[in-house]
C-alpha positions as CSV (number, residue, x, y, z in Angstrom):
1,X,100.1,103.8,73.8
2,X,99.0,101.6,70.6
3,X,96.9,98.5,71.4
4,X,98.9,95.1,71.6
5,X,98.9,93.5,68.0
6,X,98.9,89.7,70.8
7,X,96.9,89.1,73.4
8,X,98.6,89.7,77.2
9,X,98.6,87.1,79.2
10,X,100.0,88.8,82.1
11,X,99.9,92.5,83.2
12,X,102.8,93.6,85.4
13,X,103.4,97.0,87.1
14,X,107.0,98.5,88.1
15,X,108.0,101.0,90.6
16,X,110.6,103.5,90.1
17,X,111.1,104.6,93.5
18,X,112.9,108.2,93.9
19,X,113.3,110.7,96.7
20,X,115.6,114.1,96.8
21,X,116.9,116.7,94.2
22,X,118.9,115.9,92.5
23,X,117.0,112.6,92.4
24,X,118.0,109.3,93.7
25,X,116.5,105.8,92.8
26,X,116.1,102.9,94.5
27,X,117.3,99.5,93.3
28,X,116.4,96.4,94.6
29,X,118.6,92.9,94.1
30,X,117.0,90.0,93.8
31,X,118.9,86.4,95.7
32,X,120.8,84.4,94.4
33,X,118.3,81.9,93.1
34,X,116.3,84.7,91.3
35,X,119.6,85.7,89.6
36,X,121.3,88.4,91.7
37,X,120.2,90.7,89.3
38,X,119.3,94.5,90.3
39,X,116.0,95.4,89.7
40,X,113.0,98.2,90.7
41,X,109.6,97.6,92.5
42,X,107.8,95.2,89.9
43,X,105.2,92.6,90.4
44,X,102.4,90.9,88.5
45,X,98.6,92.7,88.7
46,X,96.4,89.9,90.4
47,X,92.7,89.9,89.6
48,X,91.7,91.1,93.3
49,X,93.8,95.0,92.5
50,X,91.5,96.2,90.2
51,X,93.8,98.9,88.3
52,X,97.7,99.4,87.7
53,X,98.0,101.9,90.4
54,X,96.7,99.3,93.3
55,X,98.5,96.7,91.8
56,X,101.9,99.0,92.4
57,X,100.6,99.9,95.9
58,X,100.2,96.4,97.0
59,X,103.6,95.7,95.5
60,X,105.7,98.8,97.1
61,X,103.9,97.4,100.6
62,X,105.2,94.1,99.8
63,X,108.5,94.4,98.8
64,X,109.7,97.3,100.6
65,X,107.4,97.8,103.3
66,X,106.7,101.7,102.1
67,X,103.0,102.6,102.2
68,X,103.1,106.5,101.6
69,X,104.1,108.5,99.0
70,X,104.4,112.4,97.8
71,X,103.0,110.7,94.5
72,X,102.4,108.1,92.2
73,X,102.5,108.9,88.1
74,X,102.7,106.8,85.0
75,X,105.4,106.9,83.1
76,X,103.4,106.8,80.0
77,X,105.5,103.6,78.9
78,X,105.2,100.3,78.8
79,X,106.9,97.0,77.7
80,X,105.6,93.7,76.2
81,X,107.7,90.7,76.3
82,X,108.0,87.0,76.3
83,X,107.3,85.6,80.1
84,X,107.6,82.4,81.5
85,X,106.5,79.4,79.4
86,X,106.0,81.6,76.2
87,X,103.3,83.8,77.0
88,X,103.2,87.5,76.4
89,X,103.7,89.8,79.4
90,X,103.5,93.8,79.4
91,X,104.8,95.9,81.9
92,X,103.3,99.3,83.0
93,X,106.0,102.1,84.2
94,X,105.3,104.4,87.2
95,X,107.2,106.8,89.0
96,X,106.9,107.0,92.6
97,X,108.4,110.2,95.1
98,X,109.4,109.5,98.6
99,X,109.8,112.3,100.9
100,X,113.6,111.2,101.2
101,X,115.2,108.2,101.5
102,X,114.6,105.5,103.8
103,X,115.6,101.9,104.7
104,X,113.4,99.5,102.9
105,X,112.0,96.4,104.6
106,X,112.7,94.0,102.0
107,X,110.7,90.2,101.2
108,X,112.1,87.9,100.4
109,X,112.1,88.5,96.5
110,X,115.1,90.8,97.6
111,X,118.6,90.3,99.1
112,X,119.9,94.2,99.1
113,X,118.9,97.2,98.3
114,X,120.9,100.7,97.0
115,X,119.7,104.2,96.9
116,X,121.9,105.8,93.4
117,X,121.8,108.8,91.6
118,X,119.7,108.2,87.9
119,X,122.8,107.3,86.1
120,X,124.0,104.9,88.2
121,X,121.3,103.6,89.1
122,X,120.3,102.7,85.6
123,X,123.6,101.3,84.8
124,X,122.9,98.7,87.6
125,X,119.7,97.7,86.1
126,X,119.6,94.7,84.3
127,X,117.4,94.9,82.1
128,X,117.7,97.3,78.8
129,X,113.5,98.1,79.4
130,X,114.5,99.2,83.0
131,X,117.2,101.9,81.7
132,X,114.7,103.3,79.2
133,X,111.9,103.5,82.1
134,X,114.8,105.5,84.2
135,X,115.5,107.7,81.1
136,X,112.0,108.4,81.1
137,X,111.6,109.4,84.6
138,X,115.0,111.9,84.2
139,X,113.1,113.1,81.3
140,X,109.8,113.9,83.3
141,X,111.7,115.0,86.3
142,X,113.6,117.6,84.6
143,X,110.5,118.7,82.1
144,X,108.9,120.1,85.4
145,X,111.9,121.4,86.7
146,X,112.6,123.0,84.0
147,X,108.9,124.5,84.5
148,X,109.4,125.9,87.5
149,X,107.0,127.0,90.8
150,X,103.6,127.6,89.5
151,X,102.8,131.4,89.6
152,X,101.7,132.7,93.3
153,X,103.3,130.2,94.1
């Protein structure tokens, strides 16, 4: 992606967490206080992660306990936006496979938690960036499907 025309303040990583096929997502929703809103695996890159990737990893153990994965893969999208107090924030998009589904362990950023299909999943979201990141993960998922088994496979 195109270089930011402002200067981030804040680099933020999200996790869209799927497992099966046809795919499922898991949605996280945030208490009360935070808004009840439904939301994926997202947190703030602190100095001490080094990259995007162990930024996600740190958050994934965090909020939903999870600490292995079939894999991890950008998204190839991002967001900027205004954060808190006025500064600009950018989020990076990554799609994450489970071997299936599981029960999360959740912090206490979260209240609940829902495994969906893509479409429902995304209409849940509350955010308009958090659809388009799901739309992109559909899109990705069924590029390789539609690729098939490598040969010899």
């Amino acid at each position: 992606m195109a270089a930011s025309a402002h200067p981030i303040d804040q680099e933020c990583v999200e996790g869209y967490l799927f497992a099966g096929r046809p795919p499922r997502l898991l949605v996280l929703r945030r208490p009360p206080e935070r808004g009840q809103i439904w939301v994926p695996v997202s947190g703030k890159v602190e100095r001490r992660d080094g990259d995007y990737p162990s930024a996600l990893l740190r958050e994934l153990l965090e909020e939903t306990g999870f600490s292995e994965f079939l894999r991890i893969f950008p998204l190839d999208w991002e967001v900027e936006f205004e954060g808190p107090g006025g500064g600009r924030w950018r989020l990076h998009a990554f799609g994450v496979e489970l071997a299936g589904e599981r029960v999360p362990r959740l912090s206490a950023e979260h209240e609940d938690a829902a495994w969906l299909d893509l479409s429902e999943a995304a209409a849940r979201l509350h955010y308009p960036d958090n659809r388009d990141a799901v739309e992109r993960l559909r899109s990705i998922l069924a590029r390789e499907q539609s690729l098939g088994p490598p040969p010899n496979a």
